[in-house]
N, CA, C and O of each residue as an XYZ file, in Angstrom:
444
protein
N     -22.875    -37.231     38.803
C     -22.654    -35.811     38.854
C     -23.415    -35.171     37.693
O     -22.962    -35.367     36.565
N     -24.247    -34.612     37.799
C     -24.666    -33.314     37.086
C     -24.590    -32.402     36.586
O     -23.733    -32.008     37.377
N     -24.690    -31.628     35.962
C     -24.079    -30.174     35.389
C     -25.134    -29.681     34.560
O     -25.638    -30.165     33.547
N     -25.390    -28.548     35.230
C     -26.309    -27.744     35.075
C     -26.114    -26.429     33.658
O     -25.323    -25.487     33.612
N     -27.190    -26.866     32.623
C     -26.877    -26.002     31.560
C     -27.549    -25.199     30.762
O     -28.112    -25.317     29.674
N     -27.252    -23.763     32.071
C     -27.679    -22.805     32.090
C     -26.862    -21.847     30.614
O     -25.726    -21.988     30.160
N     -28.107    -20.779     30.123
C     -27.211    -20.389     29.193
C     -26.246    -18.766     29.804
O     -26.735    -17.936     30.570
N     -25.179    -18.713     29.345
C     -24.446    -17.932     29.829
C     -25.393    -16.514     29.076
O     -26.054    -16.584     28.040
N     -25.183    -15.158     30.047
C     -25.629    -13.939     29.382
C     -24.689    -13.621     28.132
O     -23.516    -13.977     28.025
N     -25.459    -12.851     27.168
C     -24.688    -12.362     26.009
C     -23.608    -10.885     26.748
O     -23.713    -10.311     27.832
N     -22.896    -10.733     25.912
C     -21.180     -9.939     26.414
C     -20.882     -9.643     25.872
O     -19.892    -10.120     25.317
N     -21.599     -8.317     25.438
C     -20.793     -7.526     24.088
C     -19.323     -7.063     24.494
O     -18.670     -6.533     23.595
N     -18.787     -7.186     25.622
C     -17.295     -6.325     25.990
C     -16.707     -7.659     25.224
O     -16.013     -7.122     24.361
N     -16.574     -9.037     25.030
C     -16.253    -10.109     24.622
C     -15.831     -9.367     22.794
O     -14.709     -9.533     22.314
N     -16.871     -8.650     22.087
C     -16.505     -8.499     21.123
C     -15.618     -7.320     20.234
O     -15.917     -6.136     20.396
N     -14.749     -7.619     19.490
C     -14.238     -7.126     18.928
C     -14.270     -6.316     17.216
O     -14.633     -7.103     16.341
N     -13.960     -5.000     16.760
C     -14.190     -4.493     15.707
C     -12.899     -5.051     14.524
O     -11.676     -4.999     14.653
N     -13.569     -5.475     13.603
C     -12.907     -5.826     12.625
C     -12.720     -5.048     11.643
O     -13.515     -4.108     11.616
N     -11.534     -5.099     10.342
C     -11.808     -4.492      9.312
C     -12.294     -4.705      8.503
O     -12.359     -3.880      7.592
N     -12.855     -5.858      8.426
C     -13.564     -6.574      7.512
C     -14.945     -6.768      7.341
O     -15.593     -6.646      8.380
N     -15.624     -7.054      6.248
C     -17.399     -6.849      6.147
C     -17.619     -8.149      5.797
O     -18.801     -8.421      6.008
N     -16.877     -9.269      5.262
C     -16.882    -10.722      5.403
C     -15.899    -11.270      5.474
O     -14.839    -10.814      5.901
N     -16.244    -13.035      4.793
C     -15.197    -13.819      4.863
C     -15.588    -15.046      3.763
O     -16.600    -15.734      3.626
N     -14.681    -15.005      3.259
C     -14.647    -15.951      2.033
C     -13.655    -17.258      2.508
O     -12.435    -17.318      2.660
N     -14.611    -18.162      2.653
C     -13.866    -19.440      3.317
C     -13.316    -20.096      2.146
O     -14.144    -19.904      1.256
N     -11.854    -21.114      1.454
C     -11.994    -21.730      0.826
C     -11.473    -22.916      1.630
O     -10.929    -22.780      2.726
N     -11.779    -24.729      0.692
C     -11.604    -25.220      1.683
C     -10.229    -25.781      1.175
O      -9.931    -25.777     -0.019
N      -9.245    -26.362      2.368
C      -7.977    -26.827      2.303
C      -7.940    -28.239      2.000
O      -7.075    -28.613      1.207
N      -8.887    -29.251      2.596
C      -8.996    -30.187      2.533
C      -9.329    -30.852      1.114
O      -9.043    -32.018      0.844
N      -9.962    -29.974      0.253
C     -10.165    -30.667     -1.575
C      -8.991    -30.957     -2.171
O      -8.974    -31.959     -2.886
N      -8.069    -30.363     -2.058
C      -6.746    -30.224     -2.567
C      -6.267    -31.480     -2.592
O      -5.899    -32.101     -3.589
N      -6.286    -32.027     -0.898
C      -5.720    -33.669     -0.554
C      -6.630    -34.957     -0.639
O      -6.250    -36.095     -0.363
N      -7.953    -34.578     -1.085
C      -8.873    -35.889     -1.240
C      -8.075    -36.310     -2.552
O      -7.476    -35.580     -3.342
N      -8.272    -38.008     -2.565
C      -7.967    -38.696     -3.979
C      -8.844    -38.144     -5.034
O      -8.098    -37.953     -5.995
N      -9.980    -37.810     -5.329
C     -10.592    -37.271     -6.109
C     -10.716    -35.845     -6.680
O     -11.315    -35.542     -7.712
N      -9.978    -34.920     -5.750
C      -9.687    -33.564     -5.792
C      -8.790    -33.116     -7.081
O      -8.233    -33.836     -7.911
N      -8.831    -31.655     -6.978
C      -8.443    -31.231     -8.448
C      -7.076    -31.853     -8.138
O      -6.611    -32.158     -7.040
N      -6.456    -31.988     -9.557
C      -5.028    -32.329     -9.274
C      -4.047    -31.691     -9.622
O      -2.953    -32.222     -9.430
N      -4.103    -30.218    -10.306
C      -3.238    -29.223    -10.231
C      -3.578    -28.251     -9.386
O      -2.613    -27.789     -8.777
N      -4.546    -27.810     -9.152
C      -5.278    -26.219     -8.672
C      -5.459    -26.529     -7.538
O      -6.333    -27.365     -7.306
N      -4.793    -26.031     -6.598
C      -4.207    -25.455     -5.116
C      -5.145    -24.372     -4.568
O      -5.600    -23.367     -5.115
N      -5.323    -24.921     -3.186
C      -6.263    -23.783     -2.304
C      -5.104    -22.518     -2.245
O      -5.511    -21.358     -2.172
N      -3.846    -22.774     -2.276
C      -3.615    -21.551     -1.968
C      -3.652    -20.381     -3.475
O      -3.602    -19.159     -3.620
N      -3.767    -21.572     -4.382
C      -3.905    -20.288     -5.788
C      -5.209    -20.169     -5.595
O      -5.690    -19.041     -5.709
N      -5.990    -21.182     -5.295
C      -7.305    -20.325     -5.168
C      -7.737    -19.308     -4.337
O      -8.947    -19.086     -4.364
N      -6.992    -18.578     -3.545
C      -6.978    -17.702     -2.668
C      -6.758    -16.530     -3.164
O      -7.527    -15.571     -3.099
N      -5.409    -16.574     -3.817
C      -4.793    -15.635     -4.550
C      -5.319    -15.268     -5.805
O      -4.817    -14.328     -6.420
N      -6.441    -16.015     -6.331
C      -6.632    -15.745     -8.062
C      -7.830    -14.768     -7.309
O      -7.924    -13.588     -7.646
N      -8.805    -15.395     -6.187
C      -9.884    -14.790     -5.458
C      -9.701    -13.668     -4.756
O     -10.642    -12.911     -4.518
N      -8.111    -13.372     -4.231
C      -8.013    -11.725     -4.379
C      -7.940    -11.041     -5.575
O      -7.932     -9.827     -5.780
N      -7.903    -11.684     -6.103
C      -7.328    -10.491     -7.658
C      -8.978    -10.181     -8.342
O      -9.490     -9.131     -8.731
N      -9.429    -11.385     -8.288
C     -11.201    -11.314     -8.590
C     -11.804     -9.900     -7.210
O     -12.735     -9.133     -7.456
N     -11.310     -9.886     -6.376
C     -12.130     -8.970     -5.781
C     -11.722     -8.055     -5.652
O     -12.069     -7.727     -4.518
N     -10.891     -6.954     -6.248
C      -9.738     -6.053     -6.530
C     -11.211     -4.920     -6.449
O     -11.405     -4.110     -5.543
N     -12.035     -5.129     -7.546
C     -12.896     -4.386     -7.563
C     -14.305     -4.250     -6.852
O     -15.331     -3.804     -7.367
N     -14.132     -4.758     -5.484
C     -15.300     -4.839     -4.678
C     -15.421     -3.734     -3.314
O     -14.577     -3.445     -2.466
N     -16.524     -3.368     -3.457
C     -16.393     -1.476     -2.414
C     -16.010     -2.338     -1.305
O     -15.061     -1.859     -0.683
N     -16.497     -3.627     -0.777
C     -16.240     -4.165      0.777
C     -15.163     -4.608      0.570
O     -14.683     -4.567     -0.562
N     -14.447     -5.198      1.717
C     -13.038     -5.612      2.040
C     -13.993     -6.591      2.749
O     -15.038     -6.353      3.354
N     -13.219     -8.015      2.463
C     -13.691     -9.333      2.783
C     -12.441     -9.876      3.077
O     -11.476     -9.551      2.386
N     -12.287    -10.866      4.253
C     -11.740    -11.689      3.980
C     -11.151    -12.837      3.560
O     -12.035    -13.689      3.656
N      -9.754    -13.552      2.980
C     -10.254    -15.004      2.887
C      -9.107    -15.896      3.312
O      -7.907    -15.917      3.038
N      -9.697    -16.435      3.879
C      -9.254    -18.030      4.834
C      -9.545    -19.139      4.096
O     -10.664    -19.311      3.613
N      -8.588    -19.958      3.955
C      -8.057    -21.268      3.897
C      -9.065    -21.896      5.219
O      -9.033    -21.575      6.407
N      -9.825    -22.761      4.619
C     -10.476    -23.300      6.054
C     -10.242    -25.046      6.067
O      -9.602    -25.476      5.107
N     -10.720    -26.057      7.090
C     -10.664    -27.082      6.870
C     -12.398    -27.784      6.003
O     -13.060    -27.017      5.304
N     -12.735    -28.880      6.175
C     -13.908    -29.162      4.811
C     -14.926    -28.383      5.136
O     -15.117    -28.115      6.322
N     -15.872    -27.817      3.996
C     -16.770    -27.208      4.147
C     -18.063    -27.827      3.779
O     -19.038    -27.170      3.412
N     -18.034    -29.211      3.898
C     -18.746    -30.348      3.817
C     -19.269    -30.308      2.157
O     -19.926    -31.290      1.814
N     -19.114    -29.642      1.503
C     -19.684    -29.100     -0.345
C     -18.892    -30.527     -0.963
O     -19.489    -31.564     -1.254
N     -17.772    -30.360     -1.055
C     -16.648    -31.817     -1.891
C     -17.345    -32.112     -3.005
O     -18.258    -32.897     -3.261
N     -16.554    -31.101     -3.779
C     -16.899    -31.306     -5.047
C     -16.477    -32.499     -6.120
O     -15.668    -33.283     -5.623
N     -16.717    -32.693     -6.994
C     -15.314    -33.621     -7.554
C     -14.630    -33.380     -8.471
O     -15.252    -33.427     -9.533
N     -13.015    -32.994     -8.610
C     -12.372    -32.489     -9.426
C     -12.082    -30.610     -9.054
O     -11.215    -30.061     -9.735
N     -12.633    -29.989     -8.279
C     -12.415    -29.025     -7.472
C     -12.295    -28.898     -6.221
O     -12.437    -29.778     -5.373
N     -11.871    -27.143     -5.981
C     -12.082    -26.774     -4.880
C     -13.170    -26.408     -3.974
O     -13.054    -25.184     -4.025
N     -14.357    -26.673     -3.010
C     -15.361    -25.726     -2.482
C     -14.890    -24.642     -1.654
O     -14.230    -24.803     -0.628
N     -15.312    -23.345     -2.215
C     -15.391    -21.877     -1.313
C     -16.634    -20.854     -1.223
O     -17.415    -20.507     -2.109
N     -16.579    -20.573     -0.190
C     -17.782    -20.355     -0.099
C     -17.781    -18.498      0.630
O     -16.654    -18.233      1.048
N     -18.537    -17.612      0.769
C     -18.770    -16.199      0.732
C     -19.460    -16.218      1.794
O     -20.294    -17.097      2.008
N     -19.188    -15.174      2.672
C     -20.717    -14.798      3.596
C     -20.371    -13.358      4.291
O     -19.339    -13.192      4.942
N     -21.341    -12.340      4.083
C     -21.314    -11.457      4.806
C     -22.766    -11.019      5.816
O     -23.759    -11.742      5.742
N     -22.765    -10.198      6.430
C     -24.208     -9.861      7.224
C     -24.827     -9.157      5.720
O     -24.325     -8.590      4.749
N     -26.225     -9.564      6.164
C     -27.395     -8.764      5.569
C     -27.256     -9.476      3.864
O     -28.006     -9.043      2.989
N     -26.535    -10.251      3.643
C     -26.526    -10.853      1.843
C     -26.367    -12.517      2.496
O     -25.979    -12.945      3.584
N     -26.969    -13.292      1.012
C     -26.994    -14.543      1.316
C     -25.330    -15.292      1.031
O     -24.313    -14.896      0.459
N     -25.740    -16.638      1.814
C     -24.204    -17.161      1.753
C     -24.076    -17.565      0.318
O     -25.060    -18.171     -0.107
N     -23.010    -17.358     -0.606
C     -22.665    -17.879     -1.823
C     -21.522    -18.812     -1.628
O     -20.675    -18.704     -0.740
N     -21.575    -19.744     -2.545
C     -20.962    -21.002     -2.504
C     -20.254    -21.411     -4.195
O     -20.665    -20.808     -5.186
N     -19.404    -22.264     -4.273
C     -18.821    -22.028     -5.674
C     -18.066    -23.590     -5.607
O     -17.812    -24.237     -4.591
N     -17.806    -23.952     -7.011
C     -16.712    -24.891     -6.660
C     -15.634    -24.642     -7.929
O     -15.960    -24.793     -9.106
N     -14.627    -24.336     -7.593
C     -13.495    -24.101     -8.370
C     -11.989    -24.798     -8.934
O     -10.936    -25.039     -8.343
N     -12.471    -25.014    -10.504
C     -11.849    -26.229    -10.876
C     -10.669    -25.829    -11.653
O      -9.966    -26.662    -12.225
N     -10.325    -23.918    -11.700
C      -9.115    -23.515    -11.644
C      -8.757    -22.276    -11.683
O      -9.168    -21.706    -10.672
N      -8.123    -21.515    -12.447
C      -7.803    -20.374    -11.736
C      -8.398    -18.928    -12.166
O      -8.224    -17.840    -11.618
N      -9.182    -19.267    -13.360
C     -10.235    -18.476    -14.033
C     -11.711    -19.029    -13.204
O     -12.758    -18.981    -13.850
N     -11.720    -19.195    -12.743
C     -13.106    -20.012    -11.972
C     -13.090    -19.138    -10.638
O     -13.910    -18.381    -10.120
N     -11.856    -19.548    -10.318
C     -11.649    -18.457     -9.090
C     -12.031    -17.091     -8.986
O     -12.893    -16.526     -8.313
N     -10.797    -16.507    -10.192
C     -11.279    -14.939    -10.746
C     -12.968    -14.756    -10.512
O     -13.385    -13.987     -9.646
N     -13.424    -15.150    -10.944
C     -15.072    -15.477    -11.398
C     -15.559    -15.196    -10.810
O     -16.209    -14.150    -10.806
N     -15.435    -16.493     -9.537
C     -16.393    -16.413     -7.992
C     -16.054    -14.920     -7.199
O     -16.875    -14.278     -6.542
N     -14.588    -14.540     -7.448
C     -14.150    -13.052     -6.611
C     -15.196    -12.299     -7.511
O     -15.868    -11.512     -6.845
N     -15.488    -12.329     -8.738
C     -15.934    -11.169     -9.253
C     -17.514    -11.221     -9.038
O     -17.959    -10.072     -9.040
N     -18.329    -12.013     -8.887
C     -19.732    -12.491     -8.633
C     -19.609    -12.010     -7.025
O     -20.189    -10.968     -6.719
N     -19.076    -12.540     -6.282
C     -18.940    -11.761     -5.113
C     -18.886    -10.510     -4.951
O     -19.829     -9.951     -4.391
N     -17.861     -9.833     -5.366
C     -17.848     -8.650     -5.183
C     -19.156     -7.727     -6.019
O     -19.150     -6.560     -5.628
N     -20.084     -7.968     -6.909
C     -21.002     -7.261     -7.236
C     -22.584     -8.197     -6.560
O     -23.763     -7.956     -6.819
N     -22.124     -9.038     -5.852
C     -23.206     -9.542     -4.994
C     -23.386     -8.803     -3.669
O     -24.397     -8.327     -3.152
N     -21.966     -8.852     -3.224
C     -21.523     -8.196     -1.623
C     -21.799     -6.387     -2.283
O     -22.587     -5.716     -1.617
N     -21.299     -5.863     -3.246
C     -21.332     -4.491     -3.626
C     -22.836     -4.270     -3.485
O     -22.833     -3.101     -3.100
N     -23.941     -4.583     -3.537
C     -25.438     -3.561     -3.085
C     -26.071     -3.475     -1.886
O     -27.054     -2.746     -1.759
């Protein structure tokens, strides 16, 4: 049996408006490698990375994701991406690191 693989037409009715101008992935999976940080938590890294972007004109989002293939050692990898700016990437080994990457973001994503 065969199956023929044709590409489907593009479908803009398929898409939806967001409030958001990105997305700041961090990953979940560093946390539980044996080599991963061993206090500093994706979910504080989430939270220190809102407070870092308090001052950014865009509204981004950020997700907890699964690996983002980066695996650092002794941190977290998270990583930035919006349209029209390049993807930024970080690895965060605690909760001033975090702050950091929100704040480099937000005057990267800000022009």
């Amino acid at each position: 049996m065969s199956h023929s693989h044709i590409a489907a037409a593009p479908d803009d009715s398929l898409l939806v408006k967001v409030k958001f101008a990105g997305v700041v992935l961090v990953c979940g999976d560093c946390e539980e490698r044996s080599n991963g940080p061993s206090k500093f938590k994706a979910r504080s890294a989430r939270k220190e990375l809102k407070r870092g972007l308090v001052q950014s004109p865009v509204r981004l989002r950020i997700v907890e994701s699964t690996c983002l293939g980066l695996c650092p050692k002794k941190a977290i990898a998270a990583t930035a991406v919006a349209p029209g700016h390049k993807l930024l990437a970080a690895e965060l080994c605690d909760e001033e690191d975090a702050q950091a990457f929100g704040a480099t973001i937000a005057s990267h994503f800000g022009t």
